[in-house]
C-alpha positions as CSV (number, residue, x, y, z in Angstrom):
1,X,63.8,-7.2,58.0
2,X,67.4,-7.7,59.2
3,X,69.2,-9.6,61.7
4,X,70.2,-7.9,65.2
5,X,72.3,-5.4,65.1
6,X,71.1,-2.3,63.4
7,X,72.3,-2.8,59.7
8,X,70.2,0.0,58.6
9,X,66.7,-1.5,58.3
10,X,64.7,1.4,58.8
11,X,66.5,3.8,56.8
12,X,66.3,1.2,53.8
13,X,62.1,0.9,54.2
14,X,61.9,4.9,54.1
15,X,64.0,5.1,50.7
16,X,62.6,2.4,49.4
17,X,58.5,3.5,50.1
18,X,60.1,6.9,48.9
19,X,61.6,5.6,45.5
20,X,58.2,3.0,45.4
21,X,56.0,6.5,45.0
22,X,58.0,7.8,42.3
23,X,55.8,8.1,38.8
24,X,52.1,8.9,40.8
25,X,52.0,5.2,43.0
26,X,50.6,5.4,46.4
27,X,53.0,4.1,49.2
28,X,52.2,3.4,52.7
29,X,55.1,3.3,55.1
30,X,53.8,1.1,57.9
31,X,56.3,1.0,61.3
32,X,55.6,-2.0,62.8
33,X,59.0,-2.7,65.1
34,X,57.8,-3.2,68.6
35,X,61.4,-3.6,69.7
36,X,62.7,-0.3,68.6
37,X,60.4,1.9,66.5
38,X,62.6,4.7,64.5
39,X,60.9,5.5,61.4
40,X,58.7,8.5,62.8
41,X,61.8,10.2,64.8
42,X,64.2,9.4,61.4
43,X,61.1,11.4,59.6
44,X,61.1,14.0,61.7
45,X,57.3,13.3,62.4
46,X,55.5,13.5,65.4
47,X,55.1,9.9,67.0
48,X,52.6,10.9,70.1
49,X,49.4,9.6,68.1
50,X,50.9,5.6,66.8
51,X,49.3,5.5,63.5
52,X,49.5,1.8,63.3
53,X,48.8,1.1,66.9
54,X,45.5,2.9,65.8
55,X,44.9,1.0,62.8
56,X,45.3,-2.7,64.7
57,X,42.9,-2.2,67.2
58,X,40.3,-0.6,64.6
59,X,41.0,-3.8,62.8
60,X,40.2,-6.1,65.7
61,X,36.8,-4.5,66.2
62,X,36.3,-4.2,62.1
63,X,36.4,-0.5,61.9
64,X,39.4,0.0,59.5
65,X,38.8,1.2,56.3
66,X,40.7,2.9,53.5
67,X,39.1,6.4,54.6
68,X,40.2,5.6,58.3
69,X,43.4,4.5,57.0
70,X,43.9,7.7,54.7
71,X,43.0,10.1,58.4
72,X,45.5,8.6,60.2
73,X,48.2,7.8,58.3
74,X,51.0,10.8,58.3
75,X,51.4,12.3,54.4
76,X,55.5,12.7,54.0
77,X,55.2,15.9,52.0
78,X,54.6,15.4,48.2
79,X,56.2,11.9,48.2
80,X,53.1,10.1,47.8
81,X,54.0,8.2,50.8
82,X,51.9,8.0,54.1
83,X,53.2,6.8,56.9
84,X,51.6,4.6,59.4
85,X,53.8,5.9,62.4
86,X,54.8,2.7,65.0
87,X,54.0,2.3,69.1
88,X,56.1,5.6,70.6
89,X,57.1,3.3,73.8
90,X,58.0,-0.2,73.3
91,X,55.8,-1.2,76.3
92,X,52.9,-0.6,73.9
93,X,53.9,-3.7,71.8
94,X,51.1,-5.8,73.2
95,X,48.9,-3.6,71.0
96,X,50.1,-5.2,67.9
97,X,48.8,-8.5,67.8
98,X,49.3,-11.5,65.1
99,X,45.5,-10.8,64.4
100,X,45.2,-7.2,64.8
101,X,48.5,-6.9,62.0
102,X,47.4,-9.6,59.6
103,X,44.3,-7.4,59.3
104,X,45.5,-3.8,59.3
105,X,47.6,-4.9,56.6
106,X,44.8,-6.8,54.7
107,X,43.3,-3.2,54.4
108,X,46.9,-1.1,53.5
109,X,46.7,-3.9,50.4
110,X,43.4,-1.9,49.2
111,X,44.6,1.9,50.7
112,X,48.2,1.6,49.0
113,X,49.8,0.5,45.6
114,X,52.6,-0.7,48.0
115,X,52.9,-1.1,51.7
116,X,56.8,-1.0,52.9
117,X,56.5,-2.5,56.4
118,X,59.5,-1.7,58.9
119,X,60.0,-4.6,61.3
120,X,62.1,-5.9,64.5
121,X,64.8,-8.1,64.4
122,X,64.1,-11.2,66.4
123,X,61.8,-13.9,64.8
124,X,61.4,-16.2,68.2
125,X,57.6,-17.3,68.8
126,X,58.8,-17.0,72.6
127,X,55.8,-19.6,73.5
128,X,57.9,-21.7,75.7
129,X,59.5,-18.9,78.0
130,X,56.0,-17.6,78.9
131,X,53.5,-19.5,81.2
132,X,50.2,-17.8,79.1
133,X,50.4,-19.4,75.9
134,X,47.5,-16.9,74.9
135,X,48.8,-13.8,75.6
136,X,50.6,-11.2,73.3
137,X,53.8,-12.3,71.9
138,X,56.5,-9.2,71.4
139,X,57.5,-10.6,68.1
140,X,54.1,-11.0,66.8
141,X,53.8,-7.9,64.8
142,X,57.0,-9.1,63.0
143,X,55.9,-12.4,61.9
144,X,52.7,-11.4,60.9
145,X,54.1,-9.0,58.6
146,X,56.9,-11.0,57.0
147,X,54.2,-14.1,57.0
148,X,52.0,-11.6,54.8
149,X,55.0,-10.3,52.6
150,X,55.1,-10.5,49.1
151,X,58.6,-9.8,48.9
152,X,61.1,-9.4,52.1
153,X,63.3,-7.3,51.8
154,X,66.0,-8.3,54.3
155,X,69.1,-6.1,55.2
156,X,72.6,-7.1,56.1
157,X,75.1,-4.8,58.2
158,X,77.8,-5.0,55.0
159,X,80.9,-5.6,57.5
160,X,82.3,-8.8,58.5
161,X,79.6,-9.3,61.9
162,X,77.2,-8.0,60.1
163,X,77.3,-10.7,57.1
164,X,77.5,-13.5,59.9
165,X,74.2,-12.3,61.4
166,X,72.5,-12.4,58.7
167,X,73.9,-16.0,58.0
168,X,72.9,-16.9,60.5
169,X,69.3,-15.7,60.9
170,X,68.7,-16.6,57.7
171,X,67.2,-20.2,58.4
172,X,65.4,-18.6,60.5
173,X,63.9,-15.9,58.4
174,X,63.0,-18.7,55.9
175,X,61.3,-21.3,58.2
176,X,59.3,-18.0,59.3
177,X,58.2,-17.1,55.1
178,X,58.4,-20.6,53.7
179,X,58.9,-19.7,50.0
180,X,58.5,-16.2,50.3
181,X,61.0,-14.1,47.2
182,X,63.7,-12.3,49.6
183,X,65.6,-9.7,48.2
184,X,69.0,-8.9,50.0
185,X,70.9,-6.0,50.4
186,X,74.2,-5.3,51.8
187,X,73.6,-1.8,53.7
C-alpha cells in the first residue's frame, strides 16, 4: 500500500514477490488495485483474462481451489512467482468485493508460501456518499486485503510531498489494520 500519488507501489510488490521466490518458495503476486491496475502491463503479461477477478467470483460461489488457483494464475518465467493479474478496466471494480477478496485470498494462503498483494491508494469506506449502503464499495478490494495482511508493506514517494502523504494517510492506514506490523519504505 501507499498513499496517493504513485510512489512506486507496484513496482515494489513485483520485486519483492520476485526476491520472496528466491531459494525454491512459491509466490503469488495478486493485483488487486481497482483504481489503477498496473502490475500485468509492468510485466509485460497479457491482462484480457483478470486472474483475480476470476478467482473472487469462484470464491463467492465456493469453487476456488489451489488447482483452480494454479490454472489461472500467470507463471512469471522461472521466478517461482504466479501472478494473479488485476480487473483490465477499472469499471470492473465492482467484481472485487470485501467477501469475494477475503476469500480468494483465504485460498492464495494454502496455493502460495507468500501472497504479495498490490493495492489502491484510497482507504475511505465511501458509505455515506452513496445512497445503497449494500452495494459494492470501490475501495473494498483494498481493505479487505490490508485487513487480511500479515505484514503491510506501505510505500512512500521519498521526496518532500511524497513523505507528507504518507504522514498523513498514515492514521488512516492504521485505523484500517489495527495492530497490523507495517514495514515502510522510502521508494
Amino acid at each position: 500500500w501507499g498513499p496517493p500519488g504513485a510512489p512506486g507501489g507496484s513496482t515494489i510488490a513485483i520485486e519483492l514477490a520476485v526476491e520472496l521466490a528466491r531459494g525454491g518458495r512459491r509466490v503469488a503476486l495478486v493485483d488487486a488495485d481497482t483504481h489503477s491496475p498496473s502490475v500485468a502491463l509492468q510485466l509485460g503479461l497479457a491482462d484480457e483474462g483478470p486472474g483475480f477477478a476470476a478467482a473472487c467470483r469462484q470464491a463467492e460461489r465456493g469453487e476456488l481451489d489451489v488447482g483452480e488457483l494454479a490454472r489461472i494464475g500467470i507463471p512469471l518465467g522461472r521466478t517461482g512467482v504466479d501472478v494473479l493479474t488485476g480487473i483490465n478496466r477499472p469499471s470492473r471494480w465492482p467484481e472485487l468485493t470485501d467477501a469475494r477478496v477475503t476469500a480468494a485470498l483465504e485460498v492464495c494462503r494454502e496455493w502460495a508460501d507468500y501472497t504479495v498483494v498490490d493495492v489502491a491508494a484510497p482507504l475511505e469506506r465511501d458509505e455515506e456518499i452513496v445512497s445503497d449502503l449494500d452495494g459494492p464499495r470501490r475501495n473494498a478490494a483494498t481493505l479487505a486485503a490490508l485487513r487480511a495482511a500479515d505484514l503491510v508493506v506501505a510505500v512512500a514517494a521519498a521526496d518532500p510531498v511524497g513523505v507528507s502523504r504518507f504522514l498523513r494517510a498514515h492514521s488512516d492506514l492504521r485505523a484500517t489494520i489495527g495492530a497490523t506490523p507495517v514495514a515502510v519504505v522510502a521508494n
